[in-house]
C-alpha positions in Angstrom: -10.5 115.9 -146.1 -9.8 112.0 -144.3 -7.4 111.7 -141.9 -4.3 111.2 -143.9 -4.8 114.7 -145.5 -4.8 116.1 -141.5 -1.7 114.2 -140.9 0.4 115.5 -143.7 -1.1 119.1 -143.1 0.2 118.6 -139.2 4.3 117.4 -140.1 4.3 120.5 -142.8 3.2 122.9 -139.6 6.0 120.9 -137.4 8.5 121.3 -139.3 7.9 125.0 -140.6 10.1 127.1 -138.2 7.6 130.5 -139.0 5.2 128.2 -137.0 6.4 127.7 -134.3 7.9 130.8 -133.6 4.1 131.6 -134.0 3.1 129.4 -131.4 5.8 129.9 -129.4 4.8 133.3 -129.1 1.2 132.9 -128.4 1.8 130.6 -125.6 4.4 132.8 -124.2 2.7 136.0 -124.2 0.1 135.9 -121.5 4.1 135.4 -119.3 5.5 138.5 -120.9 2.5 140.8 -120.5 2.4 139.3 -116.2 6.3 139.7 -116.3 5.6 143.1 -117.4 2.6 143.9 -115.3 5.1 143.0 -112.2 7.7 145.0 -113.0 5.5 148.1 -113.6 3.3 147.2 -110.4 6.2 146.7 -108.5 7.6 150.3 -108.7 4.6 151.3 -109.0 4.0 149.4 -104.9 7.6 150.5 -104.3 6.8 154.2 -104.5 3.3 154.0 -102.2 5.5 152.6 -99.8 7.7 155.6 -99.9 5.1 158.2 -99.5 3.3 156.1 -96.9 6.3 155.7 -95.0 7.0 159.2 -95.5 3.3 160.4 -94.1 4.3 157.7 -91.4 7.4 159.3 -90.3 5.8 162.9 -90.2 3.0 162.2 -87.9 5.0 160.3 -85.8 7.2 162.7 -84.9 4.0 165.3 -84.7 2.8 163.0 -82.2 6.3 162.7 -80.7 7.0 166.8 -80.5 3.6 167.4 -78.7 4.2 164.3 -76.0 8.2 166.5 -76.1 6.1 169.7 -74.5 4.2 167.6 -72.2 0.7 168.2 -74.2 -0.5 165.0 -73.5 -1.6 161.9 -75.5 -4.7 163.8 -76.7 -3.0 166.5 -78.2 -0.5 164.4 -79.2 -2.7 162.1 -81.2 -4.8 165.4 -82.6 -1.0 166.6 -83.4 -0.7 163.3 -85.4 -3.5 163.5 -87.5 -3.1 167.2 -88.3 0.5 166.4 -89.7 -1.7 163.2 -92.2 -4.1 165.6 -93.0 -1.2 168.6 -94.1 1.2 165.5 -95.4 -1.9 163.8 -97.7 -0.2 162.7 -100.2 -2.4 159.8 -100.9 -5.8 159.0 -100.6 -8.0 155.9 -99.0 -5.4 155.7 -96.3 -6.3 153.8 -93.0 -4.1 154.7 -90.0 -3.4 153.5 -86.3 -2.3 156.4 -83.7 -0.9 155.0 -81.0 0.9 157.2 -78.2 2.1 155.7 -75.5 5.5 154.0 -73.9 7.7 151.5 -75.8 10.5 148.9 -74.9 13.3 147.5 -76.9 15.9 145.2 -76.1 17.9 148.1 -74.9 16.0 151.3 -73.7 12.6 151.9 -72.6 10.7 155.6 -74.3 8.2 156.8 -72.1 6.8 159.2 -74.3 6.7 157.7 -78.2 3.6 157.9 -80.9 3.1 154.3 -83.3 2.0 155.6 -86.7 0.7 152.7 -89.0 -1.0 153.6 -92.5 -2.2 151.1 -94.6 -4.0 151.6 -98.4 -4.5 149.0 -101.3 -3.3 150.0 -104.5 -4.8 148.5 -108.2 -2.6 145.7 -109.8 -4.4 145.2 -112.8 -1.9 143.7 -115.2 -0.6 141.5 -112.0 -4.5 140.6 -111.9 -3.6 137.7 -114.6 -1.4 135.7 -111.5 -4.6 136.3 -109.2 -3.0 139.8 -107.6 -5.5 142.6 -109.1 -5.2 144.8 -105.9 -2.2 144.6 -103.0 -2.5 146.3 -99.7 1.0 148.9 -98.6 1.7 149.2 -95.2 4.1 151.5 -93.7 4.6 152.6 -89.8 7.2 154.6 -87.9 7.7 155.1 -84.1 8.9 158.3 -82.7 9.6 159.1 -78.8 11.0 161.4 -76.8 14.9 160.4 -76.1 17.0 161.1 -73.3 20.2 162.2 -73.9 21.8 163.4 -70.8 21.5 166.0 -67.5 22.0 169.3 -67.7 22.5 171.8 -64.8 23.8 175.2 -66.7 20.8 176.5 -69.0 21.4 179.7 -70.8 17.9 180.8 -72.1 19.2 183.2 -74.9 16.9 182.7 -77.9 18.5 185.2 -80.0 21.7 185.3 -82.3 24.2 185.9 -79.5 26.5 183.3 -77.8 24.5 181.9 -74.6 27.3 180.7 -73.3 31.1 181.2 -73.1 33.8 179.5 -70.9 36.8 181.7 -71.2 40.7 182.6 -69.6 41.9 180.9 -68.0 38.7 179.0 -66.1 39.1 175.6 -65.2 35.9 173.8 -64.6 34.3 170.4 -64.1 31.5 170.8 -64.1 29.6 167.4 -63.4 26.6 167.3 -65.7 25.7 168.7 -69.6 25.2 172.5 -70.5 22.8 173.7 -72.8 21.4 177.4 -74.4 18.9 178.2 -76.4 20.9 180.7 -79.0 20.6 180.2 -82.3 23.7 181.4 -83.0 26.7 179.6 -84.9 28.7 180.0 -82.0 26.1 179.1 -79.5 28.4 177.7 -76.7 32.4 178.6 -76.9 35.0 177.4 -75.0 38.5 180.2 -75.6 41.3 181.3 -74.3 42.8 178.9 -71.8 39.5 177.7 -70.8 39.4 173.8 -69.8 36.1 172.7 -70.1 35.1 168.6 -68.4 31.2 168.7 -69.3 28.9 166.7 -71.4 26.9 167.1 -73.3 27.1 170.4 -74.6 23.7 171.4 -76.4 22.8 174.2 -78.4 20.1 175.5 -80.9 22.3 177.1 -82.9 26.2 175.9 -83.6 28.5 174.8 -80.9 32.3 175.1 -82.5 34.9 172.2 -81.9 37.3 173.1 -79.3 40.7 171.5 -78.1 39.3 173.7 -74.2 37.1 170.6 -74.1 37.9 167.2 -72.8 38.4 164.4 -74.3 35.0 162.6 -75.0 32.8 165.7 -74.7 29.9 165.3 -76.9 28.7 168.6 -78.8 24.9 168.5 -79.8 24.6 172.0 -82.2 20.9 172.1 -84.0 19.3 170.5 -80.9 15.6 171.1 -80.4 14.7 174.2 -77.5 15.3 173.1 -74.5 12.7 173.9 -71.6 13.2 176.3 -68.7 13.1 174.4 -65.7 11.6 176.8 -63.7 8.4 177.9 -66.7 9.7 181.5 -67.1 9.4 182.1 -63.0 6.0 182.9 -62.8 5.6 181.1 -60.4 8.5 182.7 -58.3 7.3 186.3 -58.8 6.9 187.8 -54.3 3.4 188.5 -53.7 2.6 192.4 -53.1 2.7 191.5 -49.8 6.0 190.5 -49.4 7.4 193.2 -51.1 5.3 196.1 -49.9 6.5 199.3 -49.1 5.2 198.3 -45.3 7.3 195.4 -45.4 10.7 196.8 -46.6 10.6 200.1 -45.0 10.5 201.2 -41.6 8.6 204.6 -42.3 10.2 205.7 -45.4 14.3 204.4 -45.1 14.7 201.1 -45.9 14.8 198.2 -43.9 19.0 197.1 -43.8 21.4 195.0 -42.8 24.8 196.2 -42.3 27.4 194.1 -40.8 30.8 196.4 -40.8 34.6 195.0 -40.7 35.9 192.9 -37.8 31.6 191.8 -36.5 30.4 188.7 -36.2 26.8 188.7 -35.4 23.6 186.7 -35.9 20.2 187.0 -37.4 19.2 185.8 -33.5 21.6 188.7 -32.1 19.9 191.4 -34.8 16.4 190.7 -33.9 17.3 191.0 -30.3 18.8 194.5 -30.6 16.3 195.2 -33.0 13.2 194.4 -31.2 12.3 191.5 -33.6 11.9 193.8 -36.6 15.8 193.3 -38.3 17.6 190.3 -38.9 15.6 187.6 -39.6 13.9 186.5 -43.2 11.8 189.2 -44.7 12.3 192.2 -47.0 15.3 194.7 -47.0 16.7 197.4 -49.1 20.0 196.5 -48.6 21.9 193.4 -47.1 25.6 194.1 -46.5 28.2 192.3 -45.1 31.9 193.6 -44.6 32.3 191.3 -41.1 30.9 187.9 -40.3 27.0 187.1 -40.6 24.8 184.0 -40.0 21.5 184.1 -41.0 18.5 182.1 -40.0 16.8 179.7 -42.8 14.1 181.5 -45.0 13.6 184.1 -47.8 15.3 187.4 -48.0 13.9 190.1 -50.7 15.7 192.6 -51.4 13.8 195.1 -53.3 16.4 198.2 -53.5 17.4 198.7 -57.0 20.1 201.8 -56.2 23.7 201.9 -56.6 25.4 199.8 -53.9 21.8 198.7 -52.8 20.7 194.7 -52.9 23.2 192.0 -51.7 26.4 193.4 -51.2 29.3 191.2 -49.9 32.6 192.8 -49.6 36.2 191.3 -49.8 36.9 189.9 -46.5 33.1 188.9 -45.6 32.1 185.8 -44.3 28.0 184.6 -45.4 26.3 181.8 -43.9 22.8 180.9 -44.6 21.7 177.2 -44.3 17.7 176.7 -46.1 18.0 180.2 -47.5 16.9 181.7 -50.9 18.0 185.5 -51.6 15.3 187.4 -53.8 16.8 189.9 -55.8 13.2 192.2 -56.7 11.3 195.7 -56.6 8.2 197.1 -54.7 7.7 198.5 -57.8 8.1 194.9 -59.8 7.0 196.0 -63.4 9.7 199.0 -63.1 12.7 196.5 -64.7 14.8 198.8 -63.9 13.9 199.6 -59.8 15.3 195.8 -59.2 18.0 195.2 -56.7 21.5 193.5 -57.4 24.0 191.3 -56.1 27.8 192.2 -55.4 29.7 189.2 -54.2 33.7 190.2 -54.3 36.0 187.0 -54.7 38.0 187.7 -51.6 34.2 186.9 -49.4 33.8 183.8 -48.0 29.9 182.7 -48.7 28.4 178.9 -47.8 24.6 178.7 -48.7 22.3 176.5 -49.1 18.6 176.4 -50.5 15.6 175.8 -48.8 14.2 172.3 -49.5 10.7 173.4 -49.4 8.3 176.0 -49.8 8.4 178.1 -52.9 11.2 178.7 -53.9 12.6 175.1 -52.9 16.1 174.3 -54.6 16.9 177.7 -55.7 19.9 179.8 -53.5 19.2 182.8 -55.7 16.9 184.2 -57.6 16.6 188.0 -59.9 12.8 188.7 -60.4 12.2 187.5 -64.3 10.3 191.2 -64.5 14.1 193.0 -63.9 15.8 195.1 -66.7 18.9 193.5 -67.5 21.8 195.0 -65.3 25.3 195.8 -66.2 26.5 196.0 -61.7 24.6 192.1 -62.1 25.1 189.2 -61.8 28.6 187.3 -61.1 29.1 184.3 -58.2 32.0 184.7 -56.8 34.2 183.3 -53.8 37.3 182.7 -52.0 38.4 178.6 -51.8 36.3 178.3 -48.5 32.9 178.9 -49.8 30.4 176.6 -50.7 27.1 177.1 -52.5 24.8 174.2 -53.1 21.3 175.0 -55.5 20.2 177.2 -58.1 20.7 180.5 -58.9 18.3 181.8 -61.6 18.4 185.0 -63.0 16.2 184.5 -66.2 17.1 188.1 -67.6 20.5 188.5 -67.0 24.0 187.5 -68.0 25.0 185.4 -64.9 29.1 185.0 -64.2 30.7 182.2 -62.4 34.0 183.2 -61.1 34.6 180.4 -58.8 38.2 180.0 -57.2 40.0 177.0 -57.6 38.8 174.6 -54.4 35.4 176.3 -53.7 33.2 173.0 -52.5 30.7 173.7 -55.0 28.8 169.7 -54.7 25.3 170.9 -56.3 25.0 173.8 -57.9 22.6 174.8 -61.5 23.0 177.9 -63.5 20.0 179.4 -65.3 20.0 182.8 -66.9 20.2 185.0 -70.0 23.8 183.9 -70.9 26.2 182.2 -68.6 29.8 183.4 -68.8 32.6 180.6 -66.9 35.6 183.1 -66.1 38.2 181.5 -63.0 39.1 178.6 -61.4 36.2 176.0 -60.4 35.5 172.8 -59.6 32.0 171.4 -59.6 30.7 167.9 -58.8 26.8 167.9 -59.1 25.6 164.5 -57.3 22.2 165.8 -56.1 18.4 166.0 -57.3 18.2 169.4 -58.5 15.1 171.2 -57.9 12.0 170.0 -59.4 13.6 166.4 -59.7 15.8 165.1 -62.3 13.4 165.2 -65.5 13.0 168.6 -65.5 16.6 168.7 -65.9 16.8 166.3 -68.8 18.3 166.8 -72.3 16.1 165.3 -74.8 15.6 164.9 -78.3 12.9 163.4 -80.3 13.9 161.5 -83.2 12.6 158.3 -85.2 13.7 154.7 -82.8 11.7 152.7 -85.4 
């Protein structure tokens, strides 16, 4: 076949349409099958992405939740893994754990955990544009974020209200309140109740209320919040302290009784006394009808009858500057043998906590080993009282029934439930005991 013969055969095969769709065709497929082979690839990439970031977010916030209950980066990181390992829904994944702090352009995390995973997926069909394998990458940051002070902790777990603000109480109460209930009306505010605090936290549901001022911020579903003082076992008198010896002069208890009309002195006590009543130390009973200044220290009280413990009637007047009243037992694991406090609203009472020693910070504390008592616990006062630290009473429902002008300027609730009945006015400007973390409300949650 000569040349012309080629020519003729190529113009027929130009100019037949069948051809060139033919052509056409094979010169476009190799695009069509890539085209193809992205699309698939792509969702196919889209969706490792997905689950990466998913294991990402998981162990992240594992890390995050351990650094939350001070477990350290160790645990943390161990915390971390465990949630990969549990989560593992791919294989041939490389991570990066990272705990540590973290900085943005507006806020600095102390405690956050980096969570980077990387794997590389097959792309065979993208293999024809020189992409046969791509590497996914996904990380997540979580940390520990602060979201306010609180100074009023109720520590109910259970499916009861922790706390309740109710009458017609009227209180401001300078810093968040928080409880541990898991019910869905964790925290209420009723009745004529007007409530200035924020934020108000709760495990379990905290109801909108018109009681609370404008700009409170409600935080239901929030995580457990920590005791700031670990359950008191740390508190709990030493058998020393609260021996029969030490109480008891012989077998009647050791008291003091301060009738209607006296003023008198821990100073003028001890003197009549011969050194052995008035000062700090352990009494069955401490009660005050008249006026009575005590020296600075700790004061057990370890009678657990009927009109036994701290009883401060109507028209009393209590002073105690650097003091801390124990409420406890010589027989501490009887939760019922546990003295009580009676402090009528008519009585004048200023104290103050010690600033050192063990029980630093706290005014008042009920042994954590005491039986829940129905003739305990309620703070009360006329308008010229003043209290300043904590009172915790980690098994009991503790009342505030402050009167309207009572100079309360640092003050923290922590017990069972916390009930807000009367007329109040709190301002809390000061480091409360065992500085101003402990006393933190935070959350852990994703920041990137």
């Amino acid at each position: 076949m000569d040349f012309t013969r080629y020519l003729h055969f190529a113009r027929r095969l130009l100019a037949n349409v069948r051809g060139n769709v033919l052509v056409t065709a094979g010169l476009a497929l190799p695009i069509v099958v890539g085209g193809a082979g992205i699309g698939i690839h792509s969702v196919q990439l889209v969706l490792t992405k997905r689950q990466l970031q998913r294991e990402a977010d998981s162990a992240a916030l594992a890390g995050a939740y351990s650094l939350f209950q001070a477990q350290g980066n160790t645990a943390a990181t161990a915390a971390a893994n465990d949630a990969l390992t549990q989560n593992n829904l791919m294989a041939n994944v490389s991570s990066t754990i990272t705990p540590g702090p973290y900085t943005t352009a507006t806020a600095t995390f102390t405690s956050s955990m980096y969570v980077r995973l990387t794997t590389t997926k097959a792309t065979p069909l993208m293999g024809l544009f020189g992409m046969g394998a791509s590497s996914v990458a996904a990380e997540a940051r979580a940390a520990v974020v602060p979201e306010g002070k609180f100074c009023y902790l109720a520590l109910e777990t259970g499916n009861v209200t922790g706390v309740t603000f109710q009458g017609n109480t009227t209180v401001n109460l300078g810093c968040g309140v928080g409880t541990n209930s898991t019910s869905g009306s964790a925290a209420i505010a009723s009745g004529s109740s007007s409530v200035t605090a924020s934020p108000i936290a709760a495990m379990g549901g905290v109801p909108a209320s018109t009681n609370y001022a404008q700009g409170t911020v409600l935080m239901p579903n929030h995580a457990q919040i920590a005791d700031p003082f670990g359950g008191g076992t740390t508190l709990d008198p030493s058998s020393s302290d609260v021996s029969n010896s030490a109480c008891k002069n012989g077998n009647a208890w050791r008291t003091i009784s301060v009738p209607s009309g006296t003023t008198t002195t821990s100073a003028q006590l001890m003197a009549a006394s011969g050194g052995s009543i008035g000062g700090p130390g352990c009494y069955g009973t401490i009660s005050v009808q008249g006026n009575l200044i005590l020296d600075p220290g700790t004061y057990y009280l370890a009678n657990g009858a009927n009109n036994a413990g701290l009883q401060i009637g109507s028209q009393a007047v209590l002073t105690c500057n650097g003091c801390t009243f124990v409420l406890t037992s010589t027989t501490p694991n009887n939760g019922s043998s546990h003295a009580t406090m009676s402090i009528n609203g008519g009585a004048q009472v200023n104290i103050s906590a010690a600033t050192t020693g063990t029980y630093a910070g706290i005014v008042m504390y009920r042994d954590r080993r005491a039986s829940a008592s129905n003739q305990c616990c309620m703070v009360n006062g006329n308008s010229s009282s003043s209290f300043s630290g904590a009172f915790y009473f980690p098994a009991d429902t503790l009342t505030f029934a402050g009167t309207a002008g009572m100079a309360v300027n640092c003050i923290q609730l922590v017990s069972r439930r916390i009930t807000f009945t009367g007329d109040s006015d709190i301002t809390n400007t000061c480091t409360p005991p065992g500085g101003g973390p402990k006393w933190s409300l935070d959350t852990v949650r994703l920041v990137s």
